[in-house]
MDTraj code that builds the backbone (N, CA, C; nanometers):
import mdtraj as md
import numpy as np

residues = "UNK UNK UNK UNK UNK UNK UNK UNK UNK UNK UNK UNK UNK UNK UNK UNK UNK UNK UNK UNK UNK UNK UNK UNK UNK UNK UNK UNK UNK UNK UNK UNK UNK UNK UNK UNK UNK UNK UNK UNK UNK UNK UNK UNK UNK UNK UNK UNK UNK UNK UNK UNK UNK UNK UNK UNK UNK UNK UNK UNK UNK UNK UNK UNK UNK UNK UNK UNK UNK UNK UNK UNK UNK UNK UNK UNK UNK UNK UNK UNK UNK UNK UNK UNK UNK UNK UNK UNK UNK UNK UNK UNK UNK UNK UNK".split()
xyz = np.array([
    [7.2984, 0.8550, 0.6166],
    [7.3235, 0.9975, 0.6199],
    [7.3555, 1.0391, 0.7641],
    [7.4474, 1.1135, 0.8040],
    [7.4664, 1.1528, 0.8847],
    [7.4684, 1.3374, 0.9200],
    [7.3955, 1.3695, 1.0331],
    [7.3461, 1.4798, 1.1229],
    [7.3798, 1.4911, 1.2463],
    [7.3919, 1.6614, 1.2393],
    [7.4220, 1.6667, 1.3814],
    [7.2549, 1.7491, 1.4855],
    [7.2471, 1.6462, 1.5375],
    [7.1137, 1.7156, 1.6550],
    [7.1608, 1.8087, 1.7436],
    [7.2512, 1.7725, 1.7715],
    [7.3014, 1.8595, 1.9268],
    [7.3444, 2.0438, 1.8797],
    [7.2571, 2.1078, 1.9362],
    [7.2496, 2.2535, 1.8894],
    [7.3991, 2.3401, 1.9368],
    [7.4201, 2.2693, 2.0580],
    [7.5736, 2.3054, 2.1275],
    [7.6855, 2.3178, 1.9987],
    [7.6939, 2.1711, 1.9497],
    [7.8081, 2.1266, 1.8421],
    [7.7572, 2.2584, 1.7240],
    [7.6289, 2.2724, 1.6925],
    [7.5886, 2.3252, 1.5651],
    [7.6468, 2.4765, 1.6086],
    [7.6091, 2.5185, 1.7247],
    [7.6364, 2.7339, 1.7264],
    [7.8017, 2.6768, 1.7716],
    [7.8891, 2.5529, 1.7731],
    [8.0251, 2.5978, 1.8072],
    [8.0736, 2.6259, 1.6467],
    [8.0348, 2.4893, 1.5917],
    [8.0746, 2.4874, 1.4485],
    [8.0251, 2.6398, 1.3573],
    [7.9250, 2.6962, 1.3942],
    [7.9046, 2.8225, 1.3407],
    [8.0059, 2.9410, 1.3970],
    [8.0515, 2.9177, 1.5045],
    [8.1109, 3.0702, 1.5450],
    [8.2480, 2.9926, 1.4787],
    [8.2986, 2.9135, 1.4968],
    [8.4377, 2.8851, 1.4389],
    [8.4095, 2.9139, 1.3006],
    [8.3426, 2.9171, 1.2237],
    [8.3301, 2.9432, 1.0823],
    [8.3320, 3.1040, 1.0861],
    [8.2557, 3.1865, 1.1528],
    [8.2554, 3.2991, 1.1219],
    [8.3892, 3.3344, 1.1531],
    [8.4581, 3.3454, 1.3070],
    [8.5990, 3.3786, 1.2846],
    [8.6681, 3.3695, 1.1982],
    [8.6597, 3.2527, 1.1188],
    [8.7843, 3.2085, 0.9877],
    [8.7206, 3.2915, 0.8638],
    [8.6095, 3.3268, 0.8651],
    [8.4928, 3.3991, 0.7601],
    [8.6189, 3.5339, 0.8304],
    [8.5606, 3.6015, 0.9630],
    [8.6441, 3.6780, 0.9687],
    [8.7944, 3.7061, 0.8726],
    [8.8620, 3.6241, 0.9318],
    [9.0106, 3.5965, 0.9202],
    [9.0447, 3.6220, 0.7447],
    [8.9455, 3.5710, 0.6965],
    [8.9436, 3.5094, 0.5296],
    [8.9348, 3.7115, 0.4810],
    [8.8080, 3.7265, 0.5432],
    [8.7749, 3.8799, 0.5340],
    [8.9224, 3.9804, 0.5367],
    [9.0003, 3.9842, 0.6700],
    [9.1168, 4.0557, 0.6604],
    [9.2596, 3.9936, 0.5423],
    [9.2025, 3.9447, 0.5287],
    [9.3359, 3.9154, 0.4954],
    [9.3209, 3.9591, 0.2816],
    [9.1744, 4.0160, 0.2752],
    [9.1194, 4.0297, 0.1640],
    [9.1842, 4.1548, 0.1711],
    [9.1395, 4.2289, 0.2869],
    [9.1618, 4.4202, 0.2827],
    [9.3101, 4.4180, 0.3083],
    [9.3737, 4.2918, 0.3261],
    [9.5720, 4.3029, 0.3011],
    [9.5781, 4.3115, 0.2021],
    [9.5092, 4.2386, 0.1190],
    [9.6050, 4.2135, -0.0613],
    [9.5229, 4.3856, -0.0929],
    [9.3750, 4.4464, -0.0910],
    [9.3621, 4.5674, -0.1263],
    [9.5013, 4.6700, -0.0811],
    [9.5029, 4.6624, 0.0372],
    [9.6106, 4.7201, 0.1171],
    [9.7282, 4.7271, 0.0565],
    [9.7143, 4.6329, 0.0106],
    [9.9544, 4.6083, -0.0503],
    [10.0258, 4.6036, 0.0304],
    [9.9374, 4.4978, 0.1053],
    [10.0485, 4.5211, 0.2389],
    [10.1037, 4.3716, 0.2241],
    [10.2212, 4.3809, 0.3276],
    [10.3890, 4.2983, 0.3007],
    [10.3313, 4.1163, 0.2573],
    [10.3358, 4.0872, 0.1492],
    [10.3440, 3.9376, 0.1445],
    [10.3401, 3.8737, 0.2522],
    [10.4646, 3.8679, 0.3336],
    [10.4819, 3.7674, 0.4366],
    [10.3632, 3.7746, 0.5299],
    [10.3175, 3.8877, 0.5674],
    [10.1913, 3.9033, 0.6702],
    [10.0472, 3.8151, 0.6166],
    [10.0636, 3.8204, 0.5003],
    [9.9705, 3.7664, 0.3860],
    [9.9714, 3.6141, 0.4154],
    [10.0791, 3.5856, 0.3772],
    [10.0997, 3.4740, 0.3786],
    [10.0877, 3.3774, 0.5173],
    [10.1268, 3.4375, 0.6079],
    [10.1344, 3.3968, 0.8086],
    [9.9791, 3.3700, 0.8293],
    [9.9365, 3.4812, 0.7625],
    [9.7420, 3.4821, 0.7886],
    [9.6922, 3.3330, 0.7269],
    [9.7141, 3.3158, 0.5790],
    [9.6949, 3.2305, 0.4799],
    [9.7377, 3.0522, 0.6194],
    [9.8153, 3.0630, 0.6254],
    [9.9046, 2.9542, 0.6960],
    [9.7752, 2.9364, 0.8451],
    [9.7099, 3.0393, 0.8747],
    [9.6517, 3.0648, 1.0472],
    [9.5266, 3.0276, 0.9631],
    [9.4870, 3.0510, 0.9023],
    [9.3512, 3.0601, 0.8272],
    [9.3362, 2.9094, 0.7965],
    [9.4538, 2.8318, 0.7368],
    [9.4373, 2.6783, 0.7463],
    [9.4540, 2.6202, 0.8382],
    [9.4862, 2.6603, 0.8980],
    [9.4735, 2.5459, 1.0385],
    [9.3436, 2.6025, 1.0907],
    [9.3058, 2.7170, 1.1045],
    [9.1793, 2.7169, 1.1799],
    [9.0653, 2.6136, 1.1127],
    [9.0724, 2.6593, 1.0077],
    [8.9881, 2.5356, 0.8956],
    [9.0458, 2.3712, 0.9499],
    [9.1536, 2.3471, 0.9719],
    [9.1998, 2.2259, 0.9654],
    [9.1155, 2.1862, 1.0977],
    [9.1132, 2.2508, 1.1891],
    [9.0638, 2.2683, 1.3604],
    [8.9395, 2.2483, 1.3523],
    [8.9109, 2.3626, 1.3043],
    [8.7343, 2.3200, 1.2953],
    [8.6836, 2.1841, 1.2407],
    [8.7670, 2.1607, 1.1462],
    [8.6939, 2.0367, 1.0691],
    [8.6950, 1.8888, 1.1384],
    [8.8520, 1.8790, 1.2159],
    [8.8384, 1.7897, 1.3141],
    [8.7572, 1.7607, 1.3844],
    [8.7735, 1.9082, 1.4671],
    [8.6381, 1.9038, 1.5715],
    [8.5209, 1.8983, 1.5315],
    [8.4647, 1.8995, 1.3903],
    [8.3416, 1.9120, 1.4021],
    [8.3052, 1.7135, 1.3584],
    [8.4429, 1.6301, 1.3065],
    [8.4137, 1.5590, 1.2613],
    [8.4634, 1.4602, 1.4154],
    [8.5340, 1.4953, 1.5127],
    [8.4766, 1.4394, 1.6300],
    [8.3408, 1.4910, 1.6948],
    [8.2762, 1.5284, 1.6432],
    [8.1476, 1.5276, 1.7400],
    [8.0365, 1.4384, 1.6816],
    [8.1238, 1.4265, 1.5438],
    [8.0145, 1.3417, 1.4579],
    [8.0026, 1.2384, 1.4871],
    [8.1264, 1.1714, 1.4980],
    [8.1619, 1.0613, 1.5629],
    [8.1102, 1.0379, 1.6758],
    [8.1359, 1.1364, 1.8116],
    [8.0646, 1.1016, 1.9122],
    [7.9470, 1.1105, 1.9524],
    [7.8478, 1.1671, 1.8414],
    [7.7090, 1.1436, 1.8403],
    [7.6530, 1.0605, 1.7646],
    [7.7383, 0.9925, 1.6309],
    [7.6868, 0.9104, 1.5692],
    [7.6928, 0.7729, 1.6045],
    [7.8223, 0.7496, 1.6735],
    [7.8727, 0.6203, 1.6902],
    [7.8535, 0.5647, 1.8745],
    [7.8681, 0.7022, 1.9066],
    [7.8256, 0.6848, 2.0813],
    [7.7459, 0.6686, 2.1555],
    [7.6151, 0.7238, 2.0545],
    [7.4981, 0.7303, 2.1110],
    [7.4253, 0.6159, 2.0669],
    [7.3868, 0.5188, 2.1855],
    [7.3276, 0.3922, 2.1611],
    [7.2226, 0.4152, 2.0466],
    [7.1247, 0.5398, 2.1076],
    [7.0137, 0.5912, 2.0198],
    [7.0445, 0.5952, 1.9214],
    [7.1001, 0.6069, 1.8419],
    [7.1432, 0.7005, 1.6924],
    [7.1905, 0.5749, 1.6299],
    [7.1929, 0.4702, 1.6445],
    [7.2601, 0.3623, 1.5588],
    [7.1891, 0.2178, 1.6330],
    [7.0797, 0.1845, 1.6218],
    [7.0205, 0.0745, 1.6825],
    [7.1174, -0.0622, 1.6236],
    [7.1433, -0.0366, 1.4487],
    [7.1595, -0.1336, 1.3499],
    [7.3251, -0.1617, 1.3445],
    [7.3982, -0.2577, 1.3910],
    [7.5385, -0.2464, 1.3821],
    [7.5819, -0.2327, 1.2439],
    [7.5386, -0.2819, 1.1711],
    [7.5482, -0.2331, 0.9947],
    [7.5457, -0.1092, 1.0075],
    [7.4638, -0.0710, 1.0349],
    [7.4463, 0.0757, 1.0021],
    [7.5235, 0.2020, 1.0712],
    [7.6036, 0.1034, 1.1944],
    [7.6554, 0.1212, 1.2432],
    [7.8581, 0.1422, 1.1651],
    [7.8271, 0.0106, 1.1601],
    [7.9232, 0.0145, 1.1083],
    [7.9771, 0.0978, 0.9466],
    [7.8619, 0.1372, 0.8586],
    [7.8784, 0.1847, 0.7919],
    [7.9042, 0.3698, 0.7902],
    [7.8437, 0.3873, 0.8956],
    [7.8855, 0.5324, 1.0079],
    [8.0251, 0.5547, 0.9472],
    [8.0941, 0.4672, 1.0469],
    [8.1734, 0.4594, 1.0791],
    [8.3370, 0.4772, 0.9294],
    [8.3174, 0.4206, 0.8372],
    [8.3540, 0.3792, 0.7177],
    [8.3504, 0.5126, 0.6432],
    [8.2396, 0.5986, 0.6806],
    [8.2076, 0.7016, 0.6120],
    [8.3306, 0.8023, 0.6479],
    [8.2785, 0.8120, 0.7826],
    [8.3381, 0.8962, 0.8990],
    [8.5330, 0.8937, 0.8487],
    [8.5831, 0.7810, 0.8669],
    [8.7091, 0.7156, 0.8362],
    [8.7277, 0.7539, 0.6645],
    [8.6687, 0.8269, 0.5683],
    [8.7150, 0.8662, 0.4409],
    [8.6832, 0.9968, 0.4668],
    [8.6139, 1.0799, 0.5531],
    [8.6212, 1.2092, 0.5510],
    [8.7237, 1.2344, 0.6367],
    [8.7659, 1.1367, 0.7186],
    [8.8918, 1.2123, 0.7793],
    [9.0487, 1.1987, 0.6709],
    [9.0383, 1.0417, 0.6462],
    [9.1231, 1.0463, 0.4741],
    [9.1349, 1.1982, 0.4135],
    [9.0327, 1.2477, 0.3738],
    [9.0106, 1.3695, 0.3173],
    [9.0666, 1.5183, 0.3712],
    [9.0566, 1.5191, 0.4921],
    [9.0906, 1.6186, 0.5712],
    [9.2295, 1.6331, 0.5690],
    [9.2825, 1.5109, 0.5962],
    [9.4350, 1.5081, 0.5694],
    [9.5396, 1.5481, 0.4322],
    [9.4271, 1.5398, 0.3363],
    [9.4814, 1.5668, 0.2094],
    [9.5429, 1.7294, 0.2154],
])
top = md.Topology()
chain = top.add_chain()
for i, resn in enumerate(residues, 1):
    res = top.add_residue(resn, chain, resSeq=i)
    for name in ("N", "CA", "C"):
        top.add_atom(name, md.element.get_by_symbol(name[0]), res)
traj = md.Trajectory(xyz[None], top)
């Protein structure tokens, strides 16, 4: 199983969520609004990549605390299985 300790990574990964929480929010009071498709849509397009952004970054830190830190992986198996994990959630991301 993999965790993140480091409180830094945890309040970045939280404020990047709320912005896109934000973002997700306006773009709700557009469609109430009736306002122009295309603006709708530009948001929709900004709104995935911020998601796409965050998720990277949050899945490099995973990496560099799971796999970097001598501490955190005594067992190269276990190590290596980190790792394997790590490498299908990024598979995933790409989808």
């Amino acid at each position: 199983m993999i965790h993140i300790k480091n409180p830094q990574v945890k309040t970045q990964a939280i404020q990047r969520l709320a912005r896109i929480e934000g973002q997700l929010r306006g773009v709700q009071k557009m469609i109430v609004e009736d306002r122009d498709c295309k603006d709708i849509v530009q948001q929709l397009i900004a709104i995935r990549s911020a998601v796409q952004s965050a998720s990277l970054n949050f899945v490099q830190n995973v990496a560099s605390e799971c796999l970097l830190d001598p501490d955190q992986q005594v067992d190269a198996q276990a190590q290596q299985a980190t790792m394997g994990e790590l490498i299908k959630l990024l598979g995933k991301l790409s989808e």
